[in-house]
C-alpha positions, 0 to 999 in steps of 0.5 A: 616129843609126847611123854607118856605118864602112867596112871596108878589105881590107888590102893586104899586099905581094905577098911577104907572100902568096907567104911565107903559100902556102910556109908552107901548102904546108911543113905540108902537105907535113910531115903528109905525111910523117909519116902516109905508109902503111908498105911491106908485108912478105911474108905469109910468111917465105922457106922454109929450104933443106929446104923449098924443093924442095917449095915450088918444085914448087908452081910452074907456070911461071917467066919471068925475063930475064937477062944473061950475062957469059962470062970465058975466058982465050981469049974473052970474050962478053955475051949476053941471055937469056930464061929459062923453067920449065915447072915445074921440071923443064923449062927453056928459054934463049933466047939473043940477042946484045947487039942483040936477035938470036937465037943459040941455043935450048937446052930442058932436059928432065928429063936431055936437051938440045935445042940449036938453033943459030939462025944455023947452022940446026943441032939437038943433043941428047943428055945431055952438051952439046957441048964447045964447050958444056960450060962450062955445066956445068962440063966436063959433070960436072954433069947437066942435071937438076942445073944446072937446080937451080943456076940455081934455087938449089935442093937438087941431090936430095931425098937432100940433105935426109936430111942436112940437119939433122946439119950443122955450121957451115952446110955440108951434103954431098951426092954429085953424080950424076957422084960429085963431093963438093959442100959447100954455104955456107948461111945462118945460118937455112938459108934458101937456099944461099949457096956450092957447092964441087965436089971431085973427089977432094977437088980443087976444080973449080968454085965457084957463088956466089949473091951476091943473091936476090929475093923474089917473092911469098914464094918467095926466087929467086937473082938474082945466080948465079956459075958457075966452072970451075976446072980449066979457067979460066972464070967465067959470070956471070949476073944474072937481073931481071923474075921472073914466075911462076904457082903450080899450082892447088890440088886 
C-alpha cells in the first residue's frame, strides 16, 4: 500500500522575492560590466605636421559649425558661424547673430575675398579686407591664403617643410608672405602646431593658440583657435564642433 504525500510550494514572504530579484538583477548588471566592448582607437595615428598639408589636400569638402568670440577695447560681440572648405584652398563663412540671423557672407578663394554684407545689401572684394574687417587677419598683414591655413592648423607654405627637420626645441621658422618672422610651438612628436608667434622686426604682433584639436577620422582639426592682435588689442575666439568632411576619390 502506496501512501501518497502532498507537496506544498513554500511560501516566502513577499520581501524575501523582491531581495532574490535584486540579487538577480545585481549579477546581471556585474557581468555587464565586466564583458562591455572596448572603445575603438583610430586606424591610424594623426599625421606629424610635414604631412599634414598633403593629408589634408586629399580632403573634398569640410563643414564645421562654430562660435566666435570678439574681445576689442571698444566693442565686444559673439556670432555664430557655418565654416566650409571646398578643398582647402577654397573656404566660406556664413556668419548669423546670436538668434539665427544672417550678417554677413565671406568666401575665401586662393588670395581674394568676396564679402557680402547681408543686411547692407553691399558686396566687397579685393585681396586686403576692408579695415573695419582686418582684425581677421590681424591688421591684414596676414594673406588670405595664410589664415585659411591657420583656421586649419596647417603649415603656412609647403617651404615651412624644407626646414622642418632642422628645428630645435620644437620651434620651426618660416617668413609670412608679407615678411613677418612667424616661430611655430609644436608638439613633442610634431604632430600639429600648438603655438604661432608673428614678429615684425622682431616685435611681437600677434599670437595664435591652438588650445584643443579633435580627431575626425584620423585627421587631427583644431577645435579651439586663439587669434590675438597685439599692436592693436584685440582677441578672436573661435570654438569650432559638428566637423563633417568627405575625402576625394582615389584614382
Amino acid at each position: 500500500m502506496r501512501i501518497k504525500t502532498k507537496t506544498h510550494p513554500i511560501n516566502l514572504p513577499k520581501y524575501l522575492y523582491l531581495l532574490i530579484l535584486t540579487a538577480i538583477f545585481l549579477f546581471s548588471s556585474c557581468s555587464t560590466i565586466e564583458t562591455k566592448f572596448p572603445i575603438p582607437t583610430p586606424s591610424a595615428k594623426p599625421a606629424k605636421i610635414n604631412d599634414r598639408l598633403a593629408q589634408l589636400s586629399e580632403i573634398n569638402n569640410i563643414k564645421m559649425k562654430g562660435h566666435i568670440n570678439i574681445t576689442h577695447p571698444q566693442k565686444n560681440g559673439n556670432l555664430f558661424a557655418r565654416f566650409e572648405y571646398n578643398t582647402i584652398d577654397s573656404l566660406q563663412i556664413q556668419f548669423k547673430d546670436l538668434i539665427g540671423r544672417k550678417i554677413a557672407l565671406l568666401r575665401m578663394n586662393n588670395d581674394r575675398y568676396h564679402l557680402w554684407l547681408q543686411r547692407k545689401g553691399e558686396h566687397l572684394r579685393g585681396e586686403k579686407l576692408p579695415t573695419d574687417y582686418s582684425y581677421l587677419t590681424i591688421s591684414n598683414q596676414l594673406t588670405i591664403s595664410e589664415l585659411r591655413k591657420i583656421l586649419l592648423g596647417l603649415p603656412l607654405s609647403r617651404e615651412y617643410h624644407q626646414t622642418l627637420e632642422d628645428s630645435s626645441n620644437n620651434i620651426i621658422n618660416y617668413v609670412s608672405a608679407n615678411k613677418l618672422n612667424a616661430k611655430y610651438k609644436v608638439d613633442e612628436q610634431q604632430n600639429y602646431i600648438k603655438r604661432i608667434n608673428l614678429y615684425e622686426n622682431k616685435e611681437l604682433v600677434g599670437k595664435i593658440l591652438y588650445k584643443k584639436y579633435i580627431l575626425n577620422g584620423d585627421i587631427l582639426l583644431p577645435s579651439h583657435i586663439i587669434i590675438e592682435n597685439i599692436q592693436n588689442p584685440f582677441k578672436i575666439e573661435i570654438n569650432l564642433s559638428n566637423f563633417n568632411y568627405a575625402v576625394l576619390a582615389s584614382s
